[in-house]
C-alpha positions as CSV (number, residue, x, y, z in Angstrom):
1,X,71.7,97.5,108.0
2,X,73.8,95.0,106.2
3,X,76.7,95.8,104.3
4,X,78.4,93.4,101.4
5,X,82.4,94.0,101.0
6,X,83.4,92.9,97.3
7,X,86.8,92.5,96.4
8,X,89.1,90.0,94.7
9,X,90.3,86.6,96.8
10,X,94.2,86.6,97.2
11,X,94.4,90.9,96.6
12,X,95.0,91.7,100.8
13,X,95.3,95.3,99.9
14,X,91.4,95.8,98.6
15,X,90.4,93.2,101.2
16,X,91.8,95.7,104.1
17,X,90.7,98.7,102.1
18,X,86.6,97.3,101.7
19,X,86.5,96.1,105.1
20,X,87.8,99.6,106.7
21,X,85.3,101.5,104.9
22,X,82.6,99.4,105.5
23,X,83.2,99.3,109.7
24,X,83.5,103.2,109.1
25,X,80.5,103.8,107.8
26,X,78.7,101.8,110.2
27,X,76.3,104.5,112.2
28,X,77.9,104.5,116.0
29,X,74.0,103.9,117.7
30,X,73.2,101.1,115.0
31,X,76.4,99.5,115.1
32,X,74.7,96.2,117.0
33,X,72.2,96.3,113.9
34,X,74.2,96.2,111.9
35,X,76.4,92.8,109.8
36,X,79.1,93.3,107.7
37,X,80.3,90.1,105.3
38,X,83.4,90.1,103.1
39,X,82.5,88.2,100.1
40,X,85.2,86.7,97.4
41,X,83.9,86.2,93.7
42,X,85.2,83.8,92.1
43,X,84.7,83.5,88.3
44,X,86.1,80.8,85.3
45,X,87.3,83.9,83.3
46,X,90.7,84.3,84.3
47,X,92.4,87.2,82.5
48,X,96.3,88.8,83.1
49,X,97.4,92.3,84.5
50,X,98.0,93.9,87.9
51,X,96.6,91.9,90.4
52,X,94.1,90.2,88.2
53,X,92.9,87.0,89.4
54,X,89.0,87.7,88.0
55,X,86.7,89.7,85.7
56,X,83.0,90.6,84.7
57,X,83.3,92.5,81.8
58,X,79.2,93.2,82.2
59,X,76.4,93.5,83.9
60,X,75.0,90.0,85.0
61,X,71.0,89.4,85.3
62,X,70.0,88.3,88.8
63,X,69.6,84.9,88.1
64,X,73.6,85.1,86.9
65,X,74.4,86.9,90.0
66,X,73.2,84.2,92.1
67,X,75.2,82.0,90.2
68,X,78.4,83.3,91.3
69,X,80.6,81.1,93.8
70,X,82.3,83.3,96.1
71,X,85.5,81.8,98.6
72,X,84.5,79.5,101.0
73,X,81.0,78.3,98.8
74,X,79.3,81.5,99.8
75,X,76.6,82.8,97.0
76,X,75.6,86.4,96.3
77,X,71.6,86.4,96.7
78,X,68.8,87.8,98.4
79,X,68.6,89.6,100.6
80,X,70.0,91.8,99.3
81,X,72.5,94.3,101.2
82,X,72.0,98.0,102.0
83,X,75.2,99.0,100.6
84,X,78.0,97.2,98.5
85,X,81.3,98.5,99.4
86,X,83.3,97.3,96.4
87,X,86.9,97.1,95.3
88,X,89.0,97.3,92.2
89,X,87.7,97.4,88.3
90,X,87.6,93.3,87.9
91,X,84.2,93.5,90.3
92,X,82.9,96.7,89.0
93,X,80.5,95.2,86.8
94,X,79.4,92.6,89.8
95,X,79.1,95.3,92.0
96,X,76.5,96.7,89.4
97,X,74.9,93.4,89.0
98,X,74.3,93.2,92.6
99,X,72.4,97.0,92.9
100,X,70.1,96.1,89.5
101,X,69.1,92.6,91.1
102,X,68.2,94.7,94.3
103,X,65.8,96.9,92.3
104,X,68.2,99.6,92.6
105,X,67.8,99.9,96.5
106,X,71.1,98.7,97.4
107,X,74.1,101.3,97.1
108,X,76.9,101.0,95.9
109,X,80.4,102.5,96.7
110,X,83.6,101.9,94.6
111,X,87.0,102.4,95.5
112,X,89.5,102.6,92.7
113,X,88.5,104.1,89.5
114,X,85.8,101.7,88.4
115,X,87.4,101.5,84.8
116,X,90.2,100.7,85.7
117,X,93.1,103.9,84.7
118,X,93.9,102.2,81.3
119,X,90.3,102.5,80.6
120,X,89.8,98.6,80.0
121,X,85.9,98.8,80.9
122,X,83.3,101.1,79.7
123,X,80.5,101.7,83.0
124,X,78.5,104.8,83.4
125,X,80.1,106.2,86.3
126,X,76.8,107.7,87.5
127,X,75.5,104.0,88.1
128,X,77.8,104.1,90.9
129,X,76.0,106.0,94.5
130,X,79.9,107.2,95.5
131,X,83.2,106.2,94.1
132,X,86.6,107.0,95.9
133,X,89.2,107.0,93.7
134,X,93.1,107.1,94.3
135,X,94.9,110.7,93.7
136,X,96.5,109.2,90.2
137,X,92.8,108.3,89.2
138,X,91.3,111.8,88.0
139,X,87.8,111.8,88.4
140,X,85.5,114.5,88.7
141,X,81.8,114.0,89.4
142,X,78.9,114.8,92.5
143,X,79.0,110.9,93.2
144,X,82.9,111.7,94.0
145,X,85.3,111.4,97.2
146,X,88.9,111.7,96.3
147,X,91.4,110.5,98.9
148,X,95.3,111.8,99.0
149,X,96.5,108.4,99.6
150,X,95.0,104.8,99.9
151,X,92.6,104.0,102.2
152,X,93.7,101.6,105.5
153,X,92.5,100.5,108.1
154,X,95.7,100.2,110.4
155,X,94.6,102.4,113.8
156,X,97.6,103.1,116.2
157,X,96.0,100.3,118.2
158,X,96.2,97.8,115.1
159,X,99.4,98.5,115.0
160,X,100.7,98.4,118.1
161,X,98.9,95.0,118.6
162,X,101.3,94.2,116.0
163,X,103.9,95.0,116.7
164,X,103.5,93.3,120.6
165,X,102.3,90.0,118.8
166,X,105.9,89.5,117.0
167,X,108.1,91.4,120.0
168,X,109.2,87.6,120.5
169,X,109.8,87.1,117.0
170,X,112.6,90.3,116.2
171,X,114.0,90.1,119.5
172,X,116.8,88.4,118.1
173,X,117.6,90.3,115.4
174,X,120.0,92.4,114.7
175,X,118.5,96.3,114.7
176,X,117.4,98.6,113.1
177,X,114.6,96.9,110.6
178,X,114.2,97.7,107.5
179,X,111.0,96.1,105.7
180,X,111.0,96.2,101.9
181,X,108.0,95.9,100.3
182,X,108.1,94.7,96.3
183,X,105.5,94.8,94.3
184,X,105.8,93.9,90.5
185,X,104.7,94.5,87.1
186,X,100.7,95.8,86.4
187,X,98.5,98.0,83.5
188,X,101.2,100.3,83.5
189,X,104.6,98.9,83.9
190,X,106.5,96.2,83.2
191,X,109.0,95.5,85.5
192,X,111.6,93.9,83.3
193,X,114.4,90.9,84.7
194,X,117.1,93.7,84.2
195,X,114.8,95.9,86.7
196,X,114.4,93.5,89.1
197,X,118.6,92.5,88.8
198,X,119.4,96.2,89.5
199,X,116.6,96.0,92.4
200,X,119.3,93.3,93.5
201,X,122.3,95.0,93.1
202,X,120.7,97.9,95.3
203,X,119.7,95.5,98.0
204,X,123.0,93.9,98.1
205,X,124.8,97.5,98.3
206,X,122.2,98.5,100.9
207,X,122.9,95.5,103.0
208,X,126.6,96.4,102.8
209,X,125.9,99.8,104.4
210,X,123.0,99.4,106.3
211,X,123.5,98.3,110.3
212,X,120.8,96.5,110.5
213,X,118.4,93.7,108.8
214,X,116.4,93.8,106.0
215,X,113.1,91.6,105.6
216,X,112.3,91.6,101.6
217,X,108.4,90.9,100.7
218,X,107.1,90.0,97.5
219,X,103.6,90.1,96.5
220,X,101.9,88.3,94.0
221,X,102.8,90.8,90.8
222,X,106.5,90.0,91.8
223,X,106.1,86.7,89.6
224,X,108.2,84.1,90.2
225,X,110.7,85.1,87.8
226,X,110.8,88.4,89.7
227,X,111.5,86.4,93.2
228,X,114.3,84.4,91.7
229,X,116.6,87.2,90.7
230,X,116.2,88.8,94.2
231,X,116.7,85.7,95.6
232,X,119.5,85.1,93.2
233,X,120.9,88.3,94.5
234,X,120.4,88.4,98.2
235,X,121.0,84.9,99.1
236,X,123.8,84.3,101.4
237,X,123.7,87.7,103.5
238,X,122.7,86.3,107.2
239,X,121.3,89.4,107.4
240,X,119.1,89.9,104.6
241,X,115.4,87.5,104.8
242,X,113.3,87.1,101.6
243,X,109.9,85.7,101.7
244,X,110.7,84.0,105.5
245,X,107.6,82.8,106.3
246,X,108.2,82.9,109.8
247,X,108.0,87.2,109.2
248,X,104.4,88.2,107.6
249,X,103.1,91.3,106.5
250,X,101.3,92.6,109.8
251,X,104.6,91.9,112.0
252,X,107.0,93.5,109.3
253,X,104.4,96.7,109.6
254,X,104.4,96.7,113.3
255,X,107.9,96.1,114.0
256,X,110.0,97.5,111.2
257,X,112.0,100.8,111.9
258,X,112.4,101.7,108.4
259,X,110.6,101.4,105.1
260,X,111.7,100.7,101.1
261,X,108.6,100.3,99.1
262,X,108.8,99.7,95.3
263,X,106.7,103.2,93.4
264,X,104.1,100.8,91.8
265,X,101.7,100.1,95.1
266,X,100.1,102.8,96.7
267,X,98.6,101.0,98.8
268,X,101.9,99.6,100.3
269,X,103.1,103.2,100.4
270,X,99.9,104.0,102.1
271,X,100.2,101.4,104.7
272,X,103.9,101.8,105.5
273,X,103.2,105.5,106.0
274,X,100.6,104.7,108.6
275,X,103.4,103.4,111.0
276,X,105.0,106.8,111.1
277,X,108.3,105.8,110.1
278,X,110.5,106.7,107.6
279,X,109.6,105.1,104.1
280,X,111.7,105.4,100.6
281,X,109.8,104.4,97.5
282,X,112.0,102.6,95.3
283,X,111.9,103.6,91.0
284,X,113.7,101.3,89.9
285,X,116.3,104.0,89.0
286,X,113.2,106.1,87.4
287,X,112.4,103.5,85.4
288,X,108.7,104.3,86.5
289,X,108.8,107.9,86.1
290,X,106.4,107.7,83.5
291,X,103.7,105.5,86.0
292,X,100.6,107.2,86.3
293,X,101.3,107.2,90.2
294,X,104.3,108.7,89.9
295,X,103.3,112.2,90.0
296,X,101.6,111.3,93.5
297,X,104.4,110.0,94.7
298,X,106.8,113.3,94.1
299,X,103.6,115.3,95.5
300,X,104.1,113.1,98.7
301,X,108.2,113.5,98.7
302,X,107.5,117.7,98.3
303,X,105.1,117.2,101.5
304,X,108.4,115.2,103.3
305,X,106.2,111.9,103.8
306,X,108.3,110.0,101.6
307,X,112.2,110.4,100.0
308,X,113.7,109.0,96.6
309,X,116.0,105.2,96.7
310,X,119.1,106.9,95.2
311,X,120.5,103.4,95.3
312,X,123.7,104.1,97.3
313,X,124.9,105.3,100.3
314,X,123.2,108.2,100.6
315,X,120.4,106.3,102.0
316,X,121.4,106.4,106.0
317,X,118.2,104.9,107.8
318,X,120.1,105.9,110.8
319,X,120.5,109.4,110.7
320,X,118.0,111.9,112.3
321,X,114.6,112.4,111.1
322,X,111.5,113.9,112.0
323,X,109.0,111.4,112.8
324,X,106.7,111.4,109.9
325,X,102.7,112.3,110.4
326,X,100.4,110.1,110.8
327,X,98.1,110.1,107.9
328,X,94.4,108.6,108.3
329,X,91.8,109.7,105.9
330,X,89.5,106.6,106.8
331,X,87.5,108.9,109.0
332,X,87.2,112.0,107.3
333,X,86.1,109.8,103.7
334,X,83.9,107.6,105.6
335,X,82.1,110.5,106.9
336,X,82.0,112.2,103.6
337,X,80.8,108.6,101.5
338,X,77.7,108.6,104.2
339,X,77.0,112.0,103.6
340,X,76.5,111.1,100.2
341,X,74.8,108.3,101.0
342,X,72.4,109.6,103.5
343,X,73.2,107.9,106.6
């Protein structure tokens, strides 16, 4: 069996999220049968929004498929894979391309609501073998396996190999950790520079009260202008790191103690919650209470995963909590998406 991931070059989030499914669904006694390849399309049609680097707004013939350049020089075409595990509306229609060149043999399954939850495409949603949306997403249909959170792929044993690979590396600093994780502006929101200068204010005031260090890290739909204004912000405070390159995602995720994630990535949210420590999603003072994932997010503060940024000192990383649950769907979808897919 071979199985294709499909997801957009530079999005780490979909990449991690393809790749887990994929292994998952791999059939224990065929496992040394069986290849998976990450492939990342690569396209001339550059458009804007949340995390948009690339777009097929329709189906291509199979002679267009082939056409595509992925990362790395790698071209989709024959043979063709047993499954597609796709990512993200941008590929949706490439996803599609892929099963009609195949003469409808290869499957295909879609995470994220293929699209898109601003409705900016138009696909038959039966054309797709399984879709697993995200709980904001809303779909109903036979061909569908709803998840609470985001899928990861971050085991207790990725993890801790995480967090032993940068031991070295936060030994010298000054305890507990706090990891914030910013996201940015997308379909839904648009994260304004008077946002992101009261997301400063709050960092400042948090690094006032808070014993430790805190490691601030951007993404992509943090912009530039976005960067500067934390930067502007936090800049000065020994104890406060932006963007250090020295500190990358994976360490921050197996060595921080505490988590602040900004309410517009689930999938950070979903990742942070894997470590089992406490995590505060950050509103921008309810500024995105009118998100579409917002009202996942209060479902996950009533179940006690998560708590509200109040943006003062109310927020005591040190005081007593219980240690949070540790929440892995990966198995219990993977098992349902085969299911569905006959494996």
């Amino acid at each position: 069996m071979h199985i294709w991931t499909l997801s957009l070059d530079g999005n780490k989030a979909t990449q991690r999220q393809t790749v887990a499914l994929a292994e998952a669904l791999v059939v224990p006694g065929l496992r040394s049968e069986t290849a998976v390849t990450s492939c990342f399309p690569q396209s001339p049609q550059f458009v804007g929004g949340s995390n948009t680097a690339v777009t097929w707004q329709e189906c291509l013939a199979p002679s267009g498929v082939e056409r595509v350049i992925c990362k790395g020089d790698q071209k989709l075409m024959p043979p063709w894979p047993d499954i597609v595990v796709s990512a993200r509306p941008e590929v949706s229609a490439l996803a599609l391309s892929i099963k009609e060149a195949s003469g409808n043999t290869t499957k295909i399954v879609h995470i994220q609501h293929p699209n898109g939850t601003a409705g900016h495409y138009r696909f038959d949603l039966n054309r797709f073998d399984v879709i697993v949306p995200q709980p904001h997403e809303k779909i109903d249909g036979d061909n569908v396996v709803p998840t609470r959170l985001a899928l990861h792929g971050l085991t207790p044993n990725i993890l801790s190999h995480f967090r032993a690979a940068a031991e070295n590396l936060f030994s010298p600093m000054r305890r507990p950790i706090m990891a914030v994780l910013v996201g940015g502006s997308d379909e839904h929101a648009d994260i304004t520079e008077k946002m992101f200068q009261n997301f400063g204010i709050d960092l400042r005031e948090l690094a006032e009260h808070f014993d430790g260090s805190l490691f601030v890290l951007t993404s992509r739909r943090t912009g530039e202008i976005g960067r500067d204004i934390l930067h502007s912000y936090t800049s000065g405070n020994p104890r406060i790191f932006l963007d250090d390159q020295r500190f990358s995602y994976e360490a921050l995720l197996g060595q921080a103690d505490h988590f602040l994630v900004t309410a517009d990535s689930l999938s950070m949210m979903s990742e942070a919650l894997a470590t089992r420590k406490p995590v505060w999603f950050y509103d921008f003072r309810r500024e995105l209470s009118g998100h579409p994932l917002y009202e996942t997010i209060q479902t996950m503060e009533r179940w006690g995963w998560m708590d509200r940024y109040t943006y003062s000192e109310s927020l005591r990383p040190t005081k007593n909590r219980a240690q949070r649950p540790y929440v892995d769907e990966l198995p219990e979808v993977a098992a349902k998406v085969g299911q569905k897919l006959g494996l």
